[in-house]
C-alpha positions as a Markdown table, in Angstrom:
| # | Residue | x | y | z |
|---|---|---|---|---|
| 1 | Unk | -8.7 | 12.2 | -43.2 |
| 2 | Unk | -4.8 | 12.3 | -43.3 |
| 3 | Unk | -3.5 | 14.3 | -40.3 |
| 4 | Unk | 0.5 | 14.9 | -39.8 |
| 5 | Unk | 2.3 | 12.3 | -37.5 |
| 6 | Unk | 4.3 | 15.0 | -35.9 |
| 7 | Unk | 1.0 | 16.1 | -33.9 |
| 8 | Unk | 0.1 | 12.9 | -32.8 |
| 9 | Unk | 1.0 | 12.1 | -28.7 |
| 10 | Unk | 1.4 | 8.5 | -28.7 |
| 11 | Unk | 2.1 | 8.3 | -25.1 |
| 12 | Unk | -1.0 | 8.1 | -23.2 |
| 13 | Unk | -2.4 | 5.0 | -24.6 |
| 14 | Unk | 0.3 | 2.7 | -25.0 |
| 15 | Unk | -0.8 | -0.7 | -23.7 |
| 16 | Unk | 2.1 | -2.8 | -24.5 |
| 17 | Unk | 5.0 | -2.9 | -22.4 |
| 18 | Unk | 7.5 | -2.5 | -26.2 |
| 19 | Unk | 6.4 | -2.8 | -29.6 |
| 20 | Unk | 7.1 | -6.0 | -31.6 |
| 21 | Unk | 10.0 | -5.0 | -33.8 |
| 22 | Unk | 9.7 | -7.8 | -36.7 |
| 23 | Unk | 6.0 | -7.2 | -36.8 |
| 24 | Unk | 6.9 | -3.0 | -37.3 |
| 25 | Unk | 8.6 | -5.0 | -40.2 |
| 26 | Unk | 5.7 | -6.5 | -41.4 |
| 27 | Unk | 3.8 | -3.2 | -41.5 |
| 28 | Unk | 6.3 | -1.6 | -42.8 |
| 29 | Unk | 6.3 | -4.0 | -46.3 |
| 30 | Unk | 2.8 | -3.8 | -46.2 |
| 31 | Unk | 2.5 | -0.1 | -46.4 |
| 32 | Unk | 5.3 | 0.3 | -48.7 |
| 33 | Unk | 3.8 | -2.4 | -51.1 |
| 34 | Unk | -0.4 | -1.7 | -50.6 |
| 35 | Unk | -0.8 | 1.8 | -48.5 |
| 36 | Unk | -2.5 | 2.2 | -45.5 |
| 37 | Unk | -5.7 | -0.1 | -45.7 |
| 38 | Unk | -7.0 | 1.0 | -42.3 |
| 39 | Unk | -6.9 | 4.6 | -40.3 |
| 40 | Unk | -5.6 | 5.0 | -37.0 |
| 41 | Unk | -8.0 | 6.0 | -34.2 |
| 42 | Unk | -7.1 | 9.3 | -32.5 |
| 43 | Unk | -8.6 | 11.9 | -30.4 |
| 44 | Unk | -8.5 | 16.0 | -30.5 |
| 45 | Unk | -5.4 | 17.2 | -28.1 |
| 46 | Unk | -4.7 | 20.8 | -27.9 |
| 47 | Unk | -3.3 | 21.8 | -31.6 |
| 48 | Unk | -2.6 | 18.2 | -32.3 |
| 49 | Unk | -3.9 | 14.6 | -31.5 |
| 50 | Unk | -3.9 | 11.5 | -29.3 |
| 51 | Unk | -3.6 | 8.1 | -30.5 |
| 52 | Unk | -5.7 | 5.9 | -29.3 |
| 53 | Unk | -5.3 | 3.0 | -31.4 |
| 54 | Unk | -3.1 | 2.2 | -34.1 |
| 55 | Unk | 0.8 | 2.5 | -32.2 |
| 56 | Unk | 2.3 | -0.1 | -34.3 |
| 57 | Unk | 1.2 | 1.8 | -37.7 |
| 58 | Unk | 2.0 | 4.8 | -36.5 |
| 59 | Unk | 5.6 | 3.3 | -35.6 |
| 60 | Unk | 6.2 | 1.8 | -38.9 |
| 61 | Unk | 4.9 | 4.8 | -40.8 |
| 62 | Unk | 7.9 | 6.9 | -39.0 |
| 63 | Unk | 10.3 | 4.5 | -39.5 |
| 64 | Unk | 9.4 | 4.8 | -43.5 |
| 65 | Unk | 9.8 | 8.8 | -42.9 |
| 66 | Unk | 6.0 | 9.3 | -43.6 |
| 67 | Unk | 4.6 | 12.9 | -42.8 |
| 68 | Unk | 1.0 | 12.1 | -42.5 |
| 69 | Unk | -1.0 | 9.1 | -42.0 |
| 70 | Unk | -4.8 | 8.0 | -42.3 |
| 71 | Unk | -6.8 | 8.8 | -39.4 |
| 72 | Unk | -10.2 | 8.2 | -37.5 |
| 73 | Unk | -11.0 | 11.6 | -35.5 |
| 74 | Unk | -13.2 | 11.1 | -32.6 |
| 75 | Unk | -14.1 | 13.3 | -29.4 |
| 76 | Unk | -14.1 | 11.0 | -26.4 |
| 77 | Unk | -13.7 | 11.3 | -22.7 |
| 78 | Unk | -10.9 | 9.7 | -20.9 |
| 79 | Unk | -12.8 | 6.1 | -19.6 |
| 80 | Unk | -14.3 | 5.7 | -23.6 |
| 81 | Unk | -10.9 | 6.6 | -25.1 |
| 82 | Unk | -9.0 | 3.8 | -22.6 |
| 83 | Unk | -11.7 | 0.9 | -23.8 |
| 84 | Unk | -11.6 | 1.9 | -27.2 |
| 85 | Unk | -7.9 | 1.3 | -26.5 |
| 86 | Unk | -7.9 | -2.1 | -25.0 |
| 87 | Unk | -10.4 | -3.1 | -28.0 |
| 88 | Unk | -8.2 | -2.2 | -30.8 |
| 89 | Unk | -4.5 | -3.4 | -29.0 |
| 90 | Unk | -5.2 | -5.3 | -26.1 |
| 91 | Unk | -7.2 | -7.7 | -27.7 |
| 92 | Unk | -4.8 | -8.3 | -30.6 |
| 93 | Unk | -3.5 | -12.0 | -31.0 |
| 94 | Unk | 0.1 | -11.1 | -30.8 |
| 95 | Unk | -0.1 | -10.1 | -27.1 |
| 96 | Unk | 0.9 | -12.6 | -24.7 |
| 97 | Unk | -1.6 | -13.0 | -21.4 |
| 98 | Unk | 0.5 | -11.9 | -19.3 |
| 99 | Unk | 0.4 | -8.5 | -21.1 |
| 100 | Unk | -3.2 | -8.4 | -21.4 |
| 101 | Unk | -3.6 | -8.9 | -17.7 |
| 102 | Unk | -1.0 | -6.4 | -16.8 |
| 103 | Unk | -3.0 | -3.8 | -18.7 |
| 104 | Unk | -6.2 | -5.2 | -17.3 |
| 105 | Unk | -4.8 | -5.0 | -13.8 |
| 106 | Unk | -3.5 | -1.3 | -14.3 |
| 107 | Unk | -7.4 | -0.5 | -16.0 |
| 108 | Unk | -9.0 | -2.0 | -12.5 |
| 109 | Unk | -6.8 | 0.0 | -10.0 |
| 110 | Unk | -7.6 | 2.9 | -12.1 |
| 111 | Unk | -11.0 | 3.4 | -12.9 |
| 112 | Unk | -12.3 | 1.3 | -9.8 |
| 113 | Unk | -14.6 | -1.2 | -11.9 |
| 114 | Unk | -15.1 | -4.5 | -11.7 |
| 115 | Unk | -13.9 | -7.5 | -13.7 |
| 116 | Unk | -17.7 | -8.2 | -14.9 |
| 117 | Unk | -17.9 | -4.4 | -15.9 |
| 118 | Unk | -14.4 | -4.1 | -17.9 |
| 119 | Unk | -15.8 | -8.0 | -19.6 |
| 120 | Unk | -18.9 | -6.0 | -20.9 |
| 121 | Unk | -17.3 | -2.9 | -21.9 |
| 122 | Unk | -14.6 | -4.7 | -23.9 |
| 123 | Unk | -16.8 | -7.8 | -24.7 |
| 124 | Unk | -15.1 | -10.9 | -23.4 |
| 125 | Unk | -16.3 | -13.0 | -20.7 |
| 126 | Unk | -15.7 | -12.3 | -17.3 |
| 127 | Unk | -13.8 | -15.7 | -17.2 |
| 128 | Unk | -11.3 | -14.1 | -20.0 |
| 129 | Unk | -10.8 | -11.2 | -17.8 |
| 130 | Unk | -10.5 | -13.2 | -14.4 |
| 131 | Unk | -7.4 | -15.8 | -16.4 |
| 132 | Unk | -5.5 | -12.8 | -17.6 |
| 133 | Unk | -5.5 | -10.8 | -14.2 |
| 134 | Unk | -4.5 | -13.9 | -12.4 |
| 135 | Unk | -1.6 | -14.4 | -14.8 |
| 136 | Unk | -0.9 | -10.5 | -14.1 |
| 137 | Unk | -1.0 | -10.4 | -10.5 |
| 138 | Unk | 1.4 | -13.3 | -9.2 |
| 139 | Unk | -0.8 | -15.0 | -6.9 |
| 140 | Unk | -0.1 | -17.5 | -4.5 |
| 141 | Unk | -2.0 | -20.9 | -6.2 |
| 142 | Unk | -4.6 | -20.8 | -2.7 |
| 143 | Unk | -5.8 | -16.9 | -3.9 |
| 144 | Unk | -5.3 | -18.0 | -7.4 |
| 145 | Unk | -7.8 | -21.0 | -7.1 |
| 146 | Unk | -10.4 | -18.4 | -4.9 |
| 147 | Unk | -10.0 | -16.2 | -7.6 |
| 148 | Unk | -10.8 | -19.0 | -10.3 |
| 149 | Unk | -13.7 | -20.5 | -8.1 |
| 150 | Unk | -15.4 | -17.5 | -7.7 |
| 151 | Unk | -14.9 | -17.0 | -3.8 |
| 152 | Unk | -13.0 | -13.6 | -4.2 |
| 153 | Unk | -13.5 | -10.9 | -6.6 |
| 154 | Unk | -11.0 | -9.2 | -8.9 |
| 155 | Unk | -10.6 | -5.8 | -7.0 |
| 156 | Unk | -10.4 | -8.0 | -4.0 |
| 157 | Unk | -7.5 | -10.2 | -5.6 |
| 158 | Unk | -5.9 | -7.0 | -6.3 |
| 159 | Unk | -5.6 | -6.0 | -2.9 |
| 160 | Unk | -4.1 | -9.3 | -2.0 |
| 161 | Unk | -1.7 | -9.2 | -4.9 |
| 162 | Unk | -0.4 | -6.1 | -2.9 |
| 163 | Unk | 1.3 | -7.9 | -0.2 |
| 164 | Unk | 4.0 | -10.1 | -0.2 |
| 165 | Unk | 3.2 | -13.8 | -1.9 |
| 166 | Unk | 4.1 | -15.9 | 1.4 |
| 167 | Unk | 2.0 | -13.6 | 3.5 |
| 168 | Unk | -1.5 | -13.4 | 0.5 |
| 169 | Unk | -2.8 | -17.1 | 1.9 |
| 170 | Unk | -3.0 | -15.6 | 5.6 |
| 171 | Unk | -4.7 | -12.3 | 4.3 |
| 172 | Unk | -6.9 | -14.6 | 2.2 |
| 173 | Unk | -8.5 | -16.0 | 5.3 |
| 174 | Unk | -8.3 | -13.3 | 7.6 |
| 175 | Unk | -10.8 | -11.4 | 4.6 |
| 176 | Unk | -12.4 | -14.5 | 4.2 |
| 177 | Unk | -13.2 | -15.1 | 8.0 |
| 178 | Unk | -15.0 | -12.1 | 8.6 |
| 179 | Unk | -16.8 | -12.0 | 5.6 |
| 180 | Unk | -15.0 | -8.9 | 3.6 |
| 181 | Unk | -16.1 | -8.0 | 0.0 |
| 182 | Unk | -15.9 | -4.0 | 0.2 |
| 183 | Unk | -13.2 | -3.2 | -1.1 |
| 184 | Unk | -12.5 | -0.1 | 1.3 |
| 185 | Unk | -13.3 | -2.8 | 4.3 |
| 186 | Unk | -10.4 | -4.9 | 2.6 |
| 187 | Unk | -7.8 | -2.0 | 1.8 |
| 188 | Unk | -8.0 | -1.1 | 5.7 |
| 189 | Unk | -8.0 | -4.9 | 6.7 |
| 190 | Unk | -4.6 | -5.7 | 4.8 |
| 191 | Unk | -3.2 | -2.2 | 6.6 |
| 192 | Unk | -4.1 | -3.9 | 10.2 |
| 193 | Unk | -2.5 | -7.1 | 8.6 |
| 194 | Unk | 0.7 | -5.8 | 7.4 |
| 195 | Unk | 0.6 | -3.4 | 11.0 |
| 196 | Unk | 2.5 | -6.7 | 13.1 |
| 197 | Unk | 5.1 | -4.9 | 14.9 |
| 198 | Unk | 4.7 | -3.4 | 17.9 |
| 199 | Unk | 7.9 | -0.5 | 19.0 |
| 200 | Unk | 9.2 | 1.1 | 21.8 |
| 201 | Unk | 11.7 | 3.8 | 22.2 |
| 202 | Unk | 13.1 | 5.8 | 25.1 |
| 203 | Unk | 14.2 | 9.5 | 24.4 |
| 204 | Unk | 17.0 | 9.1 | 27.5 |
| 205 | Unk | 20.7 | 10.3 | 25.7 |
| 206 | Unk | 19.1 | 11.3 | 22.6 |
| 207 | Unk | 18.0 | 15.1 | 21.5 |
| 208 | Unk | 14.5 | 16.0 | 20.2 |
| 209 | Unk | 15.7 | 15.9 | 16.4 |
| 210 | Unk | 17.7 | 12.8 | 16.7 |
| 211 | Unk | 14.4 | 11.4 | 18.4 |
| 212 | Unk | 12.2 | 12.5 | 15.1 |
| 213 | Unk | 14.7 | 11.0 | 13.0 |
| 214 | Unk | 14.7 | 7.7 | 14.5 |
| 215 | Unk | 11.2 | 7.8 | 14.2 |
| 216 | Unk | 11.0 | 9.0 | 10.8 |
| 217 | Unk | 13.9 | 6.6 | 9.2 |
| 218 | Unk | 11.4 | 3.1 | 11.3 |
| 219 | Unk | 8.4 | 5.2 | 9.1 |
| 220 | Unk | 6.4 | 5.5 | 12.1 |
| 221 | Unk | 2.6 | 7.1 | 12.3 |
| 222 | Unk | 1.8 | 7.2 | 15.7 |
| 223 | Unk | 3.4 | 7.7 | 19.3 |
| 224 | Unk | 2.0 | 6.4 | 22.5 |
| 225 | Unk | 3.8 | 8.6 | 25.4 |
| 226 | Unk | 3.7 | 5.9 | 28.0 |
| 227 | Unk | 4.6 | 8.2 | 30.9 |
| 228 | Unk | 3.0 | 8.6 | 34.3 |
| 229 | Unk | 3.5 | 12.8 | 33.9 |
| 230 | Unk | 4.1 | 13.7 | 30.7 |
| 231 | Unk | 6.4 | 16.8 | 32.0 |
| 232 | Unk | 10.6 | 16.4 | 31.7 |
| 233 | Unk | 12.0 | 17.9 | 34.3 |
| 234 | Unk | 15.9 | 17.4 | 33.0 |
| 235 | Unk | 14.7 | 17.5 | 28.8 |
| 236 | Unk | 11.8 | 20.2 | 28.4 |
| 237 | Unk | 11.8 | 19.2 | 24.9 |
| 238 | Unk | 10.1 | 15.9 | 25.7 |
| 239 | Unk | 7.1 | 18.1 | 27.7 |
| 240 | Unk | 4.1 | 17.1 | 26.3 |
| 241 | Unk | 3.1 | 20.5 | 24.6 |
| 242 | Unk | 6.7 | 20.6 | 22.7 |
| 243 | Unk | 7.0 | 17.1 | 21.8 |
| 244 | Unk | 3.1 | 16.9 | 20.2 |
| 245 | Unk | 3.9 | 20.2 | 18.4 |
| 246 | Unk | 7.2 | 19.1 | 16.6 |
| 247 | Unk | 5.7 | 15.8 | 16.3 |
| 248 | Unk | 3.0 | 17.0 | 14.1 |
| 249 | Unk | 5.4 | 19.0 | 12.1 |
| 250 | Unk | 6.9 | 16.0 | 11.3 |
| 251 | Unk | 3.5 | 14.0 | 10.5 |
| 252 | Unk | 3.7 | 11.4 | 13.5 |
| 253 | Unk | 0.4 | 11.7 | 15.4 |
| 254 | Unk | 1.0 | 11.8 | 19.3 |
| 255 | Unk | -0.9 | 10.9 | 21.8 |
| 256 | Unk | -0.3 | 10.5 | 25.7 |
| 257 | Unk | -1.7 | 7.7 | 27.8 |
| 258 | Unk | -0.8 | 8.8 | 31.8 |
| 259 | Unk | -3.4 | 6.0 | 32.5 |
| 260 | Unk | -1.0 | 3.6 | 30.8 |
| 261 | Unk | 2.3 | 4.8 | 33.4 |
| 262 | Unk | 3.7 | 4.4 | 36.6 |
| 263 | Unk | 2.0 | 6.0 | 39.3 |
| 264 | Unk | 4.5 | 7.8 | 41.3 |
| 265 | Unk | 4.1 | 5.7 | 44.9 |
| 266 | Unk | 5.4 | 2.5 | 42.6 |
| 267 | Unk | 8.2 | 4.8 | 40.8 |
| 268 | Unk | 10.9 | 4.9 | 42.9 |
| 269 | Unk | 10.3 | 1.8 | 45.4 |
| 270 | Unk | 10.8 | -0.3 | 42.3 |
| 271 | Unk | 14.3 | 2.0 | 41.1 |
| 272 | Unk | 15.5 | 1.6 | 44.5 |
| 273 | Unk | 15.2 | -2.3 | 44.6 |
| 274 | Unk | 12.3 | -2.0 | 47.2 |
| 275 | Unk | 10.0 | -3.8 | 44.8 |
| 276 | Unk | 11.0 | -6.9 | 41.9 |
| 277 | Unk | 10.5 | -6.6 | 38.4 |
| 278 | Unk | 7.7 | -9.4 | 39.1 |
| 279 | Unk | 5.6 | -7.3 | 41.6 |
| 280 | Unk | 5.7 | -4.6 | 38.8 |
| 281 | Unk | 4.9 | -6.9 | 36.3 |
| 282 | Unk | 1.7 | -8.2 | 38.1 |
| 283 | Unk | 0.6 | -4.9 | 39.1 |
| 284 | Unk | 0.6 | -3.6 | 35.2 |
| 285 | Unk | -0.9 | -6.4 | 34.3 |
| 286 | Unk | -3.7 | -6.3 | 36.9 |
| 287 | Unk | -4.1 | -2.2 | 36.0 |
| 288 | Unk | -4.8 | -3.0 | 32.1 |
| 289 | Unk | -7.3 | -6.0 | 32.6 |
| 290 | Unk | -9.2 | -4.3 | 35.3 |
| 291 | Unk | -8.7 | -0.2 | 34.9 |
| 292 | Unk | -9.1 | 0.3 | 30.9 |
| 293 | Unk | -10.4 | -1.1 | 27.7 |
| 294 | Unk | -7.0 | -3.0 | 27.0 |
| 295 | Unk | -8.5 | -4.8 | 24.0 |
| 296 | Unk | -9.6 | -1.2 | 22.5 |
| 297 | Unk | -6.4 | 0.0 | 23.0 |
| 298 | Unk | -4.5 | -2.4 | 21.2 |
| 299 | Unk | -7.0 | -2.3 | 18.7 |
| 300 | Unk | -6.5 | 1.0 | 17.9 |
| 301 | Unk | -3.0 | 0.6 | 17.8 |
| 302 | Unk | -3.7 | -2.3 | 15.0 |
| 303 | Unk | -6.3 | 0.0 | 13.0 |
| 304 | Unk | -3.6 | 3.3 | 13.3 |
| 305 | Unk | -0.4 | 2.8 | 11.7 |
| 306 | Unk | 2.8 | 1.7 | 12.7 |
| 307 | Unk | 2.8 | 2.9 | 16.4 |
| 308 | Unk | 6.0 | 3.5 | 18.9 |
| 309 | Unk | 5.6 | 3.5 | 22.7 |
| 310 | Unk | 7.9 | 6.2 | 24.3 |
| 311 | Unk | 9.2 | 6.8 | 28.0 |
| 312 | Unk | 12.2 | 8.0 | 29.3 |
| 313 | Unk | 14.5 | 5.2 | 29.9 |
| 314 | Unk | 17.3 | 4.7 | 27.4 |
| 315 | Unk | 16.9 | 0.9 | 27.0 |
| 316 | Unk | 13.5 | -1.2 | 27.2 |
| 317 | Unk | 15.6 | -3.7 | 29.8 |
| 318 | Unk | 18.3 | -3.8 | 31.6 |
| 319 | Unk | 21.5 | -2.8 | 29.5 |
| 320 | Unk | 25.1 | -1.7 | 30.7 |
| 321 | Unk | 24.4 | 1.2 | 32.9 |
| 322 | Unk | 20.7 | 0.2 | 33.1 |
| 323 | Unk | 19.8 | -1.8 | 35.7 |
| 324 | Unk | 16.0 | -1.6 | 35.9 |
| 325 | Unk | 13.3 | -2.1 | 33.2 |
| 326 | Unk | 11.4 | 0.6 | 31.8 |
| 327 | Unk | 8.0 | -0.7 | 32.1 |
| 328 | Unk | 7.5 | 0.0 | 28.4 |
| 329 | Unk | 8.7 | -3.8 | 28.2 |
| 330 | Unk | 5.7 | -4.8 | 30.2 |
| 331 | Unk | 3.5 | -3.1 | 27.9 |
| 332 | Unk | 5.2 | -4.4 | 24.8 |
| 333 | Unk | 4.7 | -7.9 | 25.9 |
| 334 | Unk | 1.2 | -7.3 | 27.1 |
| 335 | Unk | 0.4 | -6.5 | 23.5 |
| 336 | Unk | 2.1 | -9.2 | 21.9 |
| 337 | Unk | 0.2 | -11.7 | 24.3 |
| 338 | Unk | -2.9 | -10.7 | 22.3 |
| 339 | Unk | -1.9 | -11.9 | 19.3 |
| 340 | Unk | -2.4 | -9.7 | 17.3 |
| 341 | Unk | 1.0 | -8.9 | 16.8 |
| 342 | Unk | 3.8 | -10.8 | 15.9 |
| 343 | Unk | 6.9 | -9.0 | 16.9 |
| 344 | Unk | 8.5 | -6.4 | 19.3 |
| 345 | Unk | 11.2 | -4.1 | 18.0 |
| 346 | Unk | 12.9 | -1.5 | 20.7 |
| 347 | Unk | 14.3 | 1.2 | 18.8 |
């Protein structure tokens, strides 16, 4: 049936990145000279239509100021109308790889399925499939060749593809090492991954919205308040009831750890010089390893989000005016000892 070209919406299911403008020519003789040998495929869309296959005729036949152009009608839901897509432009010889992987790439982080599911609904191997998605996703040649060899699957090169390409070999063996095929497992595994800075801030000289926007502008999730008494008696603004409330406004989870502070019989020997940075240092560290779950903790801090740890001091160490650590430093460098970070930033 001939249906106007002015109701057709030829946006949805556009696969290639621009349309080939000397084959438009070619169509565009061939129509003038024989007609329209075969009928576009579209769908019903409100008053009008969706294309589903057919974009370059339907180009050329505009260019040639056609009204109305030959066309298959058919009802189909969203996942039939993108494979009958794919079959009738994707697979077309005058796409390079690289586009058919793109559009194969963008098909898997949409509908979910795998590469040996998309193969069978557009009938190609899965090996077609695997090549064209490689090309797509930039790999680093070590994921490329797991990818190739079998030892990772498509979804899971996806989520590798994700991070940068100096980092994807490291990720590759973390996911490899402890077994990870789920593709939820490996979404959360590359977040802990990626999650390799550990922060601390002190809220000394600053105002509670200057705080939040410090926090905001570093994109931080979480804050670990660090302190012994989580009551300000000089800022109320930094009590604990205040800060968690505006906190959560502002979409930063907050949690306080007194366990994780100075108990107040070490406070001020070590600000008065009665006890060294050392004797402090040994203390903490003899508190984590024996009074708590230290390896939980920084666990969760891995599994959470970039996290901050907050006291009062201005300055994690000594700096101009400040003569004394905040023992936030001690924690910071307790964590990195683990491992399982790689740096500290003090914002």
């Amino acid at each position: 049936m001939k249906i106007k070209i002015s109701k057709i919406d030829d946006t949805t299911f556009t696969v290639r990145e621009k349309l080939d403008p000397e084959y438009i020519n070619e169509l565009k003789e061939s129509l003038k000279e024989d007609g329209q040998w075969n009928p576009i495929l579209v769908r019903p869309k409100g008053e009008g239509y969706e294309l589903i296959g057919g974009h370059n005729r339907v180009q050329a036949a505009k260019e040639l100021g056609w009204k109305e152009i030959e066309a298959t009608v058919k009802d189909l839901s969203d996942l039939d109308a993108m494979f009958l897509s794919i079959k009738t432009n994707l697979l077309r010889q005058e796409m390079s790889q690289v586009e058919q992987g793109r559009v194969l790439k963008a098909i898997m982080e949409t509908t979910k399925l795998s590469g040996a599911a998309i193969s069978e609904k557009i009938g190609k191997s899965p090996k077609w499939v695997t090549s064209r998605v490689q090309l797509a996703l930039d790999l680093h040649e070590t994921v490329a060749k797991a990818l190739a060899d079998g030892g990772i699957s498509n979804p899971i090169a996806l989520i590798i593809s994700s991070v940068d390409k100096s980092m994807q070999p490291a990720l590759l063996k973390v996911l490899k090492s402890k077994n990870i095929t789920n593709e939820d497992d490996a979404r959360r595994e590359r977040d802990r991954f990626l999650n390799n800075t550990i922060y601390t801030i002190g809220y000394e000289g600053k105002d509670l919205q200057q705080f939040i926007e410090v926090l905001k502008n570093n994109g931080i999730m979480r804050l670990i308040d660090v302190r012994f008494s989580a009551e300000s008696q000089y800022k109320p603004d930094f009590n604990k009831s205040i800060l968690a409330r505006e906190l959560d406004r502002a979409k930063i989870k907050y949690e306080h750890h007194p366990d994780l502070g100075i108990p107040y019989e070490w406070q001020n020997p070590y600000k008065d010089g009665a006890i060294p940075i050392e004797c402090l240092e040994k203390y903490y560290k003899w508190h984590t390893e024996k009074e708590m779950d230290f390896k939980k903790f920084v666990d969760e801090i891995k599994s959470n989000g970039k996290t901050v740890l907050m006291c009062m001091e201005k300055h994690a160490k000594p700096t101009r005016d400040q003569k004394i650590h905040c023992h936030r430093h001690i924690l910071a460098n307790l964590i990195l000892a683990t491992g399982e970070f790689k740096e500290r930033i003090d914002l």
